[in-house]
C-alpha positions as CSV (number, residue, x, y, z in Angstrom):
1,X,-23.2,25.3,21.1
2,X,-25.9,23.8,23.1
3,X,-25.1,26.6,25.9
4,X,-25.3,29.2,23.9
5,X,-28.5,28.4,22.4
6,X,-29.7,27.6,25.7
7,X,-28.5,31.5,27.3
8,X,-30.8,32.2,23.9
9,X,-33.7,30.7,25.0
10,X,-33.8,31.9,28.6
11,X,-32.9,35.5,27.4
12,X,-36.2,34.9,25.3
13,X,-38.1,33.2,28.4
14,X,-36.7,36.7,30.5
15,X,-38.1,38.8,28.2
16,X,-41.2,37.6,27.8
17,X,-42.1,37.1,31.3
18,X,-41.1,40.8,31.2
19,X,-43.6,42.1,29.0
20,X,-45.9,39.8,30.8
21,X,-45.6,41.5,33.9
22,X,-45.7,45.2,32.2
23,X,-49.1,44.1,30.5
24,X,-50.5,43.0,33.8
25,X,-49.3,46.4,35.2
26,X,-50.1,48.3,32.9
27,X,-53.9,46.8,33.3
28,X,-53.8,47.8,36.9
29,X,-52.7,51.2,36.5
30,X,-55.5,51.5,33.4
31,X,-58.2,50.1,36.1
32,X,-57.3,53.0,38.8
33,X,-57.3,55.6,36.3
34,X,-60.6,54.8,35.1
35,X,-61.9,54.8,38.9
36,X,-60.2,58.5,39.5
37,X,-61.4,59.9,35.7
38,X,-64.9,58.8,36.7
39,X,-65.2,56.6,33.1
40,X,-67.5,55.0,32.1
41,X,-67.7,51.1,31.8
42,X,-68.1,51.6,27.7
43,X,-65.3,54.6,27.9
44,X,-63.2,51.7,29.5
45,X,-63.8,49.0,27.4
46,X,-63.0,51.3,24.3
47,X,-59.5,52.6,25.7
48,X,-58.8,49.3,27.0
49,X,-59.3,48.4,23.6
50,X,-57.0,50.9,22.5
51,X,-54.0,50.2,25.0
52,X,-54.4,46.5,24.2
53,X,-54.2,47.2,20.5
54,X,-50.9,48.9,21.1
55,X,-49.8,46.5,23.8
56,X,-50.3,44.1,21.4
57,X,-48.5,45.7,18.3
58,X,-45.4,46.9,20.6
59,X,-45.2,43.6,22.2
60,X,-44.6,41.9,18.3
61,X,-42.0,44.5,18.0
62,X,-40.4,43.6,20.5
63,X,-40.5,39.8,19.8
64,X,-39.6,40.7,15.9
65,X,-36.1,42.8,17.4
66,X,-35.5,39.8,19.7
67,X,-35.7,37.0,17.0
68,X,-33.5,39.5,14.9
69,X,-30.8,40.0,17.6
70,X,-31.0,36.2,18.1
71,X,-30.3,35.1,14.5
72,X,-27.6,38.5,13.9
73,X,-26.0,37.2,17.0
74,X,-26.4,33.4,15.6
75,X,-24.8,34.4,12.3
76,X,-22.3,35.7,14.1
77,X,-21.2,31.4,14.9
78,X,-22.2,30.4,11.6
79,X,-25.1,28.5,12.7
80,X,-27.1,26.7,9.9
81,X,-30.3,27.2,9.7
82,X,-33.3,25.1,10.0
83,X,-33.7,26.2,6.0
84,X,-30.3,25.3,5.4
85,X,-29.9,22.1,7.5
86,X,-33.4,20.8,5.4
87,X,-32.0,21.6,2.3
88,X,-28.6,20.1,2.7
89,X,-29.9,16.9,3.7
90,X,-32.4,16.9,0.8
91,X,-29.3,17.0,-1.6
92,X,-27.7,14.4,0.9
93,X,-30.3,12.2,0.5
94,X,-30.4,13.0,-3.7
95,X,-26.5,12.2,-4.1
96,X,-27.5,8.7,-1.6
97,X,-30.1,7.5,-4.1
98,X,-27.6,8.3,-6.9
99,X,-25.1,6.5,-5.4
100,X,-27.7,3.6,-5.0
101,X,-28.6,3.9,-8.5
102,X,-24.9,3.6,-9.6
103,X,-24.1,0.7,-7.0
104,X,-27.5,-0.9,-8.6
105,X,-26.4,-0.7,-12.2
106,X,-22.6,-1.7,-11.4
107,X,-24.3,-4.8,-9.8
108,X,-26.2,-5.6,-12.7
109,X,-23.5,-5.0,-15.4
110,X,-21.3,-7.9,-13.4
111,X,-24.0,-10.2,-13.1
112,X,-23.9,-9.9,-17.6
C-alpha cells in the first residue's frame, strides 16, 4: 500500500516538474517572438499576461485530472479516505466514551 501511494506521489512530482519545464519554455519561446514581431514592452506585458492566464488555468486542469485519476485509481484498492478515516475514528472514540460510561456506572452499581 505504501508503494503504491509512493508510485502516486512521484507520478505527481513527474508531472509537475513537467509543466514546470513547459512554462519555463513556453516563456522563452514568448520572449523570442516578441524580439522577431518587433512588440512592444507593454504589447509584451499584456500577452504575457494572457499566456500566463491560460498557463495558469490549463496547468489547474491538469492538476484537477491528476487528483481525479489518483483517487479513481485509489478507489479502485478501496482506500479510505482522509474523510472517512476521520469520521470512523470519531464514532470510535463515541462508542469508547460509551463504553466508559457503561464500565463507570457498572462500577458504581457494585459499590451499592
Amino acid at each position: 500500500m505504501a508503494d503504491l501511494q509512493a508510485k502516486f506521489r512521484e507520478a505527481w512530482s513527474h508531472a509537475l516538474v513537467g509543466l514546470n519545464a513547459a512554462e519555463a519554455e513556453a516563456e522563452k519561446v514568448l520572449a523570442r517572438l516578441a524580439d522577431a514581431a518587433g512588440l512592444t514592452p507593454e504589447d509584451v506585458k499584456h500577452h504575457a499576461r494572457e499566456f500566463g492566464e491560460r498557463l495558469t488555468q490549463q496547468r489547474r486542469e491538469v492538476e484537477r485530472a491528476i487528483d481525479d485519476g489518483v483517487k479513481r485509481a485509489a478507489a479502485q484498492f478501496k482506500i479510505p479516505t482522509r474523510d472517512e478515516i476521520e469520521s470512523l475514528r470519531r464514532r470510535m472514540d463515541e462508542i469508547a466514551d460509551r463504553l466508559e460510561a457503561v464500565a463507570q456506572d457498572r462500577a458504581r452499581k457494585q459499590k451499592e
